[in-house]
Each structure stands twice: as C-alpha cells, then as structure tokens.
ZADO-687339 format. One record per residue (C-alpha): x, y, z; residue number from 1; residue in one letter. Coordinates in Angstrom, 3 decimals. Layout:
// ZADO-687339
- u v w resi resn
- X Y Z NUM A
...
//
This chain:
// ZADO-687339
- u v w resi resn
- 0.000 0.000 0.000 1 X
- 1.383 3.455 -0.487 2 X
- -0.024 6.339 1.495 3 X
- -0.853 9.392 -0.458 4 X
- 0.470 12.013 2.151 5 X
- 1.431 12.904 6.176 6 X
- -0.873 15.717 6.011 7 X
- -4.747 15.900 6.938 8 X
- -6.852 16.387 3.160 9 X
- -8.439 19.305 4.665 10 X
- -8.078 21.635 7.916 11 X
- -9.834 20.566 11.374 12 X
- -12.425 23.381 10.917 13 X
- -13.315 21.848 7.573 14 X
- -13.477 18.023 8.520 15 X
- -15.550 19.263 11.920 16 X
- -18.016 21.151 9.455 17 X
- -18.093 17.526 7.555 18 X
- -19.015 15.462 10.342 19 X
- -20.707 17.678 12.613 20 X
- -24.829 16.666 10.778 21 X
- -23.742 12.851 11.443 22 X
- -23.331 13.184 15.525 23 X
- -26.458 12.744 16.842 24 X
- -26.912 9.984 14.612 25 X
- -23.894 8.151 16.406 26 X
- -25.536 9.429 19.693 27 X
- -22.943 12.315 19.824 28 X
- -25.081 14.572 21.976 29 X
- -22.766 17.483 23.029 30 X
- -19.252 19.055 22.560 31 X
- -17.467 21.270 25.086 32 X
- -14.794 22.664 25.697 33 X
- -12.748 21.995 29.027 34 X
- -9.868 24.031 28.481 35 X
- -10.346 26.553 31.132 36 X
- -11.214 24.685 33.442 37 X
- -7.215 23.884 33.777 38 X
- -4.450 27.132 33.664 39 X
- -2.301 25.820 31.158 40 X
- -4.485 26.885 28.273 41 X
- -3.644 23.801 25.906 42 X
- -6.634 23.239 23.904 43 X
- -8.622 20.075 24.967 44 X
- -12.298 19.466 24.214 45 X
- -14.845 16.722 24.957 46 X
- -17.357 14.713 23.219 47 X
- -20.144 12.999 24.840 48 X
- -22.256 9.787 23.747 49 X
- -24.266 8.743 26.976 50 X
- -25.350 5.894 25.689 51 X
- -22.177 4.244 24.290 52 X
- -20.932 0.649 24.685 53 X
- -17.621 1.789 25.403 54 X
- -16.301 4.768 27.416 55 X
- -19.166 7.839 27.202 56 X
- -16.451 10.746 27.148 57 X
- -14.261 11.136 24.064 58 X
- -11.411 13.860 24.492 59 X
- -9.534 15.900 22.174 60 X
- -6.376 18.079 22.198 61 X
- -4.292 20.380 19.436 62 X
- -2.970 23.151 18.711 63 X
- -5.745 25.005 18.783 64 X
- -9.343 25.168 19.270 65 X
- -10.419 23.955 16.342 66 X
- -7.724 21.072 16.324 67 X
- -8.888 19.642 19.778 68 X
- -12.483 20.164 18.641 69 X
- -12.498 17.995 15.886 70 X
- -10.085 15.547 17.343 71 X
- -12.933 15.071 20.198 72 X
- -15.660 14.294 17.942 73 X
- -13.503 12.437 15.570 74 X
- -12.302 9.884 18.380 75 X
- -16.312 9.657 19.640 76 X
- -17.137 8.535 16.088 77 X
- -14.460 6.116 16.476 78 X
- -15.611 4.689 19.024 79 X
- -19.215 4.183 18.230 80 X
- -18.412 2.752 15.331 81 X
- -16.538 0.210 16.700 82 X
- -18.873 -0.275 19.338 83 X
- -21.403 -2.192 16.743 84 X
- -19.445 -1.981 13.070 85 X
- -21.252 -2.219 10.054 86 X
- -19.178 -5.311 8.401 87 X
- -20.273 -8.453 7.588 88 X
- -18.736 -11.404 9.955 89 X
- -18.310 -15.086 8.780 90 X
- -18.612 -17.684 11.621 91 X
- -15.938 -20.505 10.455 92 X
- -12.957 -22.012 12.712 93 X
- -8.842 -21.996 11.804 94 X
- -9.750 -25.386 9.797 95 X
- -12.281 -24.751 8.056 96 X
- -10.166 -21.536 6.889 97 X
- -7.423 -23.224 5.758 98 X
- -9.579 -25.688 4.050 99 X
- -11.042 -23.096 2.179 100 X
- -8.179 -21.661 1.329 101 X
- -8.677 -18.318 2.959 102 X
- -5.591 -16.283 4.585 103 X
- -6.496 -15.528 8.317 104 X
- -4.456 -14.243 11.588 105 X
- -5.641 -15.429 14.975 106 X
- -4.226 -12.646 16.876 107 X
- -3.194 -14.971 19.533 108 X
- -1.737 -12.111 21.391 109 X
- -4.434 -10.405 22.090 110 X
- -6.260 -12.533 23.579 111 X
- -7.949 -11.790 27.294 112 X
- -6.675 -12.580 30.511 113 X
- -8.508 -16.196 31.301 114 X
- -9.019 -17.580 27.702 115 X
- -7.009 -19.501 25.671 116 X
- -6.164 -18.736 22.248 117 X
- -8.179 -20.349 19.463 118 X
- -7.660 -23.986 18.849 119 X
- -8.143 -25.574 15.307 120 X
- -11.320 -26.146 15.722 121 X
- -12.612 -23.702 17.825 122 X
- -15.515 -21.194 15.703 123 X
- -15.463 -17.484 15.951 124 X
- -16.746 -14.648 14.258 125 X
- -14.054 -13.274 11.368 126 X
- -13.864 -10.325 9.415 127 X
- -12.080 -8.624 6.961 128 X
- -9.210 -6.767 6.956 129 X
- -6.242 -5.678 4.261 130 X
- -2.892 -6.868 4.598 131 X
- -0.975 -3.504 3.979 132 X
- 2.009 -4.988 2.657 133 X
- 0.651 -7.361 -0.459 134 X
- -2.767 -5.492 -0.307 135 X
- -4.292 -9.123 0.289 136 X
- -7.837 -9.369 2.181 137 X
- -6.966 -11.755 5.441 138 X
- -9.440 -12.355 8.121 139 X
- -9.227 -11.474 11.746 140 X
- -11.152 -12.621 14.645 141 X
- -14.501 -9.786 15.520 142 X
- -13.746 -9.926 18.926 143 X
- -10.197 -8.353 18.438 144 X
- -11.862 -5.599 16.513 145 X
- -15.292 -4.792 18.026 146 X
- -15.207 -2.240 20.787 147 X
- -18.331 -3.014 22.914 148 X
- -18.084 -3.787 26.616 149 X
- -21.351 -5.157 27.031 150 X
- -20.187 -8.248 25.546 151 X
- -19.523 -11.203 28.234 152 X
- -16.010 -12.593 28.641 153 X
- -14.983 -11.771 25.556 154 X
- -12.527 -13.864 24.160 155 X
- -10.262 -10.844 22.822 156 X
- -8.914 -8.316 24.866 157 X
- -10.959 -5.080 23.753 158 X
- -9.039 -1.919 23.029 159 X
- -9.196 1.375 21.408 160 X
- -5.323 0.838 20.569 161 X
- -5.298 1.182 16.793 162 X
- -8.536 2.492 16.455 163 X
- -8.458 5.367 14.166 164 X
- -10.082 8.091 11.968 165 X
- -9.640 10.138 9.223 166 X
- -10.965 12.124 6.084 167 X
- -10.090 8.935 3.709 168 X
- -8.964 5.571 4.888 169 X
- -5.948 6.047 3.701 170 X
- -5.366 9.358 6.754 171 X
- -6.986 6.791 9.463 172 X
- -4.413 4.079 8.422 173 X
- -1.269 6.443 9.028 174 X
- -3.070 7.546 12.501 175 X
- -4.131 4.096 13.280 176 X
- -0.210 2.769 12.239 177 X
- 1.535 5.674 14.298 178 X
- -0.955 4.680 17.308 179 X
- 0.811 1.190 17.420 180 X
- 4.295 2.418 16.848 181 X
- 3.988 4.960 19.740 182 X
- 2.630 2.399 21.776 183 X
- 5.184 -0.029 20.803 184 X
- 8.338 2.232 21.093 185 X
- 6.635 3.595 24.621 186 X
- 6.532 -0.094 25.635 187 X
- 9.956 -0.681 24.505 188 X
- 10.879 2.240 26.636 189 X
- 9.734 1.286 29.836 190 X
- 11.508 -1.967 29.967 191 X
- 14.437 0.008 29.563 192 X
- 16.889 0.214 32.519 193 X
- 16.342 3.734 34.433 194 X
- 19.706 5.428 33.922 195 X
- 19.188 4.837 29.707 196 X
- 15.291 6.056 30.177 197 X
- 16.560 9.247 31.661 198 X
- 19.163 9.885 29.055 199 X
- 16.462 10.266 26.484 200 X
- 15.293 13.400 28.138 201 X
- 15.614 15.929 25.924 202 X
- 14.919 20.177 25.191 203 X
- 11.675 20.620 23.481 204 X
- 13.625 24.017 22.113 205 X
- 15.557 21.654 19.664 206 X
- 12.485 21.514 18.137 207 X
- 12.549 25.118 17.114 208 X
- 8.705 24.828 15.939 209 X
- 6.507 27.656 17.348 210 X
- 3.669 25.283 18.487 211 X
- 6.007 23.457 20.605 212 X
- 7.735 26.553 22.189 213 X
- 4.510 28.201 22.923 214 X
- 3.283 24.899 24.924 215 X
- 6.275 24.887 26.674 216 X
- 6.139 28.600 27.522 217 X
- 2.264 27.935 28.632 218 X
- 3.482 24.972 31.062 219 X
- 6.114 27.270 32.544 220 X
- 3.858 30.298 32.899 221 X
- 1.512 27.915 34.892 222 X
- 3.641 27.001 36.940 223 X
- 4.474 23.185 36.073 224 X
- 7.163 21.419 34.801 225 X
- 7.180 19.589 31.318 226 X
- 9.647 16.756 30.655 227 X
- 10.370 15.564 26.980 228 X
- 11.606 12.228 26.282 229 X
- 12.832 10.832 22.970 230 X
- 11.371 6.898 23.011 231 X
- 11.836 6.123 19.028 232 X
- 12.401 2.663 18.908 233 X
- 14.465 0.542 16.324 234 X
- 11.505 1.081 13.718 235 X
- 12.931 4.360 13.048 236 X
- 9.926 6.523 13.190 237 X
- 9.865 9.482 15.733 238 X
- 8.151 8.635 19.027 239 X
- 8.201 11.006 22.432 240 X
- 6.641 10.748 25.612 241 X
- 5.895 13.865 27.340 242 X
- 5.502 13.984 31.013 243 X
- 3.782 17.114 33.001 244 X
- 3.987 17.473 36.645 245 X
- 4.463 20.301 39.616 246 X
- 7.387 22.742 40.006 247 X
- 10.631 21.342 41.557 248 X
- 9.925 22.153 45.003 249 X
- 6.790 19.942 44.570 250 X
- 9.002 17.066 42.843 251 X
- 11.600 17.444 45.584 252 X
- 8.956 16.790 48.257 253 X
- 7.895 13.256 46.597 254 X
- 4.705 13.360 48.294 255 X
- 2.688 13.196 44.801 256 X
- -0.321 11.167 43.776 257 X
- -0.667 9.142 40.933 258 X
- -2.898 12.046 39.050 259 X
- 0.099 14.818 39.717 260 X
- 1.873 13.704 36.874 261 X
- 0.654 13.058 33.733 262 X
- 1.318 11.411 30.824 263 X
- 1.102 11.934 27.151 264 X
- 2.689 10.112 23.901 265 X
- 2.990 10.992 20.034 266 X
- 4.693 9.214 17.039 267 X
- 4.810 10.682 13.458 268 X
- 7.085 10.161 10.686 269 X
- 7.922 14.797 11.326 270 X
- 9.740 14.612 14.698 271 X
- 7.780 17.902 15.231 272 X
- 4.301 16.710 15.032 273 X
- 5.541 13.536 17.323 274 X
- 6.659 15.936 19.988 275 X
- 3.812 18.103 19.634 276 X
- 1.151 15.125 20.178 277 X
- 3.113 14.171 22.973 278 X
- 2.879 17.038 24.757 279 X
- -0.714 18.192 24.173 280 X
- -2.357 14.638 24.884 281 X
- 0.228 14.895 28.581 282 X
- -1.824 18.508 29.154 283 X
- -5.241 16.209 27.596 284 X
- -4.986 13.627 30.323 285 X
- -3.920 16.197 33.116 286 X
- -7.992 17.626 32.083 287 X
- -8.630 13.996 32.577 288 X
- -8.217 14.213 36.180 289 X
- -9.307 17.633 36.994 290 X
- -12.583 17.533 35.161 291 X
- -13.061 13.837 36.707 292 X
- -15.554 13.096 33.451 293 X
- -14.023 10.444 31.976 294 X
- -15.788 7.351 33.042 295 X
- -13.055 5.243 33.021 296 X
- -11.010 6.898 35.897 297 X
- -12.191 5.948 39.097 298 X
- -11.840 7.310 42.921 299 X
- -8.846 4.994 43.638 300 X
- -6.718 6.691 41.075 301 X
- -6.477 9.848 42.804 302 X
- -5.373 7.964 45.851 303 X
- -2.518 5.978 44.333 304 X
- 1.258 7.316 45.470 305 X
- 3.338 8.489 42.294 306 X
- 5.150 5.437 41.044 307 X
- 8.599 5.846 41.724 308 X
- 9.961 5.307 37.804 309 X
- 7.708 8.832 36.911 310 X
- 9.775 10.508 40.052 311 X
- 12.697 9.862 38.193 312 X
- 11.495 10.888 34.790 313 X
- 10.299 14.056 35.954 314 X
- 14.018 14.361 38.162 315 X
- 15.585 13.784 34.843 316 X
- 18.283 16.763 32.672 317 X
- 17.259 17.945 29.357 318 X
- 19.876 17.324 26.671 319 X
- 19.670 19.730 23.950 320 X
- 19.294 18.416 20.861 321 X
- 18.376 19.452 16.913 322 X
- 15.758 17.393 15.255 323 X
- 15.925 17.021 11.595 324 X
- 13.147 18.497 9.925 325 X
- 13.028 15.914 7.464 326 X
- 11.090 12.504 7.610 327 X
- 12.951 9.200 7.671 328 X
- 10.874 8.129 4.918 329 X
- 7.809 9.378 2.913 330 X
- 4.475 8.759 2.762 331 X
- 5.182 6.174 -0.407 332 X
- 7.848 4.598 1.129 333 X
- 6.383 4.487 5.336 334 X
- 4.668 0.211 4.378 335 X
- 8.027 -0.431 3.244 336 X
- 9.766 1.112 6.025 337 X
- 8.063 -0.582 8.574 338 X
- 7.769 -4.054 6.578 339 X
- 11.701 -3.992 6.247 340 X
- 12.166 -3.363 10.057 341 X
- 10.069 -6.319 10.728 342 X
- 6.987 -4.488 12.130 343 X
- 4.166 -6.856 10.126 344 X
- 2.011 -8.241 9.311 345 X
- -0.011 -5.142 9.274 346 X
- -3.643 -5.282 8.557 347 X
- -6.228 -2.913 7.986 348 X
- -9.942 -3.278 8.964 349 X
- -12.322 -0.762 7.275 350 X
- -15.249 -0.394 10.335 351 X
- -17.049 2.559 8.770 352 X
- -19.223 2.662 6.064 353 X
- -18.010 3.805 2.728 354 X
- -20.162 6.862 2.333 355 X
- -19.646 8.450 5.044 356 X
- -17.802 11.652 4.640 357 X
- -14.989 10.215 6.722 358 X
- -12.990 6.702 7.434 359 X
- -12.610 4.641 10.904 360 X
- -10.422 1.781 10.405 361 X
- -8.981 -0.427 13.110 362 X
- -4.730 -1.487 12.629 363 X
- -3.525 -4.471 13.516 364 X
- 0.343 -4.749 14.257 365 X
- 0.482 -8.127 16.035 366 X
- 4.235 -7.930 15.788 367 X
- 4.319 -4.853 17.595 368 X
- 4.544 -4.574 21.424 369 X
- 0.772 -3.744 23.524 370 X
- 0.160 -1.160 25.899 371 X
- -0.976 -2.513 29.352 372 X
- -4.082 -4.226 29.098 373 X
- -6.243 -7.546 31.106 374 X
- -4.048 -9.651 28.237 375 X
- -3.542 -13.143 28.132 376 X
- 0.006 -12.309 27.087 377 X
- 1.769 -9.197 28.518 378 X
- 4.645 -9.019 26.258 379 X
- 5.807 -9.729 22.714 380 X
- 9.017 -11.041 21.232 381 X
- 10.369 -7.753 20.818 382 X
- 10.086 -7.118 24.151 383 X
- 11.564 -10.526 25.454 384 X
- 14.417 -9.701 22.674 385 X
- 15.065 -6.665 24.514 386 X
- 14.857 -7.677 27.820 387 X
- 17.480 -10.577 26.964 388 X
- 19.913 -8.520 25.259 389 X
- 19.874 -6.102 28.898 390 X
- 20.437 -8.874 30.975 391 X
//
C-alpha cells in the first residue's frame, strides 16, 4: 500500500463542518470545551455519547481550538463505530479456513486474561481486513476488533489501541499505524533500565517549531514542569513521551499522587508533530483528572502514590538536541519502512461505512509490542528480545 500524504486532506475546521450533521446519529449529543477549566491553556475538548458501549467521554487536544475540537468528535465517532461496526462477519474455525483456502491471523496475542487462544477447531466470528504490505484481504477474529463492553467474557482483549479516523482511509491508516508504533516504542521504553530512560530526556527548544515553544512557555507560565523524552524505537519513526507534573519544590517533596503527573505520547514520521502530540495529549490527560468526566477513571486513582519510575522521569536533565526536519521516509515509502524493520504483518480493517464523509479503520500490528491491558500475554518477542539482550 502506499499512502498518499502525512498531512490531513483538509483543515480541522473543515473536517468538523463535515461530520458535525452525522453526531447525533452516532448518539454524539454534546461538545465542550474543558480548556479553562485547567491554567495551562492547551486546547482540549470533549465529546459525549451517553449511551455508548464503550467509554461515554471522548477527548480531544491540538494546537488550537479547532484542532482539539475535531479531534474530540472524531475519536467519539471512532468509538461508536466500533462499538457495533457495520461489516459483515463469517462464523468458520482456523480449519475450516485453511480448508477453504482463505488467509487468516488469529491474533493470539491479544487474547484476554482467562481464555485460551483459538484452537483448530474452535468457531469465531471473522472479518475482513487488508494486509498492507501485499494489499491481500486476510481475516481477523470480531472480537479483536469490536469495541463493545457489554459483551460477556470476551474472548479478545478489547481496546481502542489502533482504532483510528480520518478524512479517507488512507489518513486513518497512518493515525491508526503511528498509534501502534507509539505504543510499541513507549513499551519498549519502559523496559528500559532507568539510567538509559533518563538519558532520552531531551529540550523541546531543539524543536525550534513555534507550536512546541509556545506549549512549553504555557506549562512554565503555569507554573508546572514539562519533561520531553525521545522513546523512538528501532523502527525508526519518531516517538516522544511527554511527562507534566508540579514545580521542583513539589518534585523534591515526593509526596505526589498518581494524578500529579501526567502522561502523554505521540509518534509521526515529522519529529515535530511527534513531539507536539506528545505534549498536548500529557496537558489532555492532566484535564482527565481535573474535570473527573471520563468514566473510566475511578476514585482509587487519585489515591494511588506516584510510582517511583515517573519521580525519576520528571528528576531527569534535558539534553539539547536538533531534530531534523526531514522525515525518515515518505508517505510512499512508510509500508516499506516498517515491513523492512520487521513491524508486520499489518492489517487494515475498514469499520465505517463507505459513504460516510470520513474513514474509521482499526490497525492491527500483532508484531508490535501492547500497551498494558487484562491480556492473556503481557509481552511480545520484541520485548523478550530486549529484555534478553539487557540482561
């Protein structure tokens, strides 16, 4: 497959005026904006569905207004889609696949905590996707795809990871691809000893990009400290993980919650665009907590002690450093790119009708490292690669 471009088709404003007569018809029933409700002044916007399957409260950050706005609605469309998909599902098992001749992945790693992966026999509901590297159709299970949580012990471990949107399928692929290399490289990251996590911190000013250095001058005028770190894995696309937190008399203290730091990651073939989805999804998730709307955060988590590995993140020296302006590859070239670093299969599954005025696919990487999840299966090989070459 070869992408067309990096860039959105049209500008947020324009895709928001697109989609904004379909909401209620997705049971979209109000956007806000919870910016101020926060002194940072990042962008971030909700989008509520009350009656969803999944999570009610879709969130959205940017640039600006009208970037957070439409990313808001764009990930509640996302997700009820996925909560009941329009495709059509064939009900076969691994046997009678192969006796049909029919190319299929079992996605063995995703399956949920307490099941065990499909035997030969075993039915199950399959649907299907595009292989992005010989273009092939190739069926995947329904429950690794589906987002609905009032489905009973499902067999696949549900997640919005990969889960993407976009004007044309094409723009929800890249999203939905850079989704599972962030969450790869962050993976990759973490297993990382702590001395070699902390020498990736580096100066968002080597960025020289005006978005970035007036996020980072809204952070410090607030009061709060922002730490950058450079994750990119082996896959050679750009991938940062920004952390946001209290001053340094705060940090010194170490008397911080869980919710006192927060997190946020980007990846993007522009180093730029990485760093700045990194840091406005870290200022996103800090609204998270403040607004308390999300329903999938809970009273506990503003109980929980800081874990000690984000202490030392946020304790960690800025290197200064110049990021190229130029993309490791282009948008022709990114299937390759991954597909020669050993990142497939990857496969495509189209969730949203075709004419709708926009694209929801969901992206399979099962070579690619998960983020936490109830998994049958924590880790992949590349992270059991890693974690022998440390020791």
């Amino acid at each position: 497959m070869r992408l067309q471009s990096f860039d959105r088709q049209c500008t947020a404003a324009e895709t928001f005026d697109r989609v904004a007569p379909l909401l209620a018809g997705y049971g979209i029933t109000r956007v806000a904006r919870h910016t101020a409700l926060d002194r940072i002044g990042i962008p971030v916007w909700c989008a509520y569905t009350p009656n969803a399957r999944s999570i009610v409260v879709a969130q959205g950050k940017g640039a600006t207004d009208a970037d957070a706005r439409t990313s808001a609605v764009m990930e509640a469309l996302e997700r009820a889609i996925a909560c009941d998909p329009p495709v059509a599902a064939t009900r076969a098992s691994m046997a009678d696949l192969t006796r049909r001749g029919r190319a299929f992945h079992a996605l063995p790693g995703l399956v949920a905590s307490g099941h065990d992966p499909l035997s030969a026999d075993d039915e199950t509901d399959w649907v299907e996707g595009r292989d992005l590297v010989s273009g092939e159709t190739i069926l995947v299970p329904w429950q690794a795809v589906v987002l609905d949580r009032t489905i009973h012990d499902s067999r696949y471990w549900q997640s919005s990871d990969g889960l993407a949107s976009g004007n044309t399928p094409e723009e929800a692929i890249l999203h939905g691809l850079m989704e599972r290399v962030e969450r790869d490289a962050h993976t990759l990251w973490q297993l990382r000893p702590q001395a070699a996590r902390q020498a990736c911190c580096v100066a968002p000013s080597g960025f020289d990009d005006p978005a970035i250095l007036d996020a980072e001058r809204r952070i410090g005028d607030a009061g709060l400290t922002l730490r950058l770190f450079d994750v990119t894995s082996d896959l050679g696309l750009p991938c940062f993980a920004a952390f946001l937190g209290p001053d340094a008399a705060r940090l010194a203290g170490k008397r911080l919650r869980h919710v006192d730091v927060t997190l946020g990651c980007g990846a993007h073939p522009l180093p730029r665009q990485a760093a700045l989805r990194a840091i406005t999804e870290c200022a996103q998730s800090r609204l998270t907590y403040i607004s308390g709307a999300r329903d999938d955060v809970f009273p506990a988590d503003y109980d929980r002690p800081l874990a000690e590995s984000i202490w030392h993140a946020m304790m960690a020296a800025p290197v200064a450093r110049t990021f190229a302006e130029q993309p490791a590859c282009t948008p022709e070239t990114l299937i390759d790119h991954l597909h020669e670093r050993r990142a497939g299969p990857m496969i495509a599954v189209r969730l949203s009708p075709p004419e709708r005025p926009f694209a929801v696919v969901k992206v399979l990487a099962p070579a690619l490292e998960n983020p936490e999840g109830k998994r049958r299966q924590r880790y992949g090989t590349r992270a059991l690669r890693q974690a022998l070459v440390q020791g």
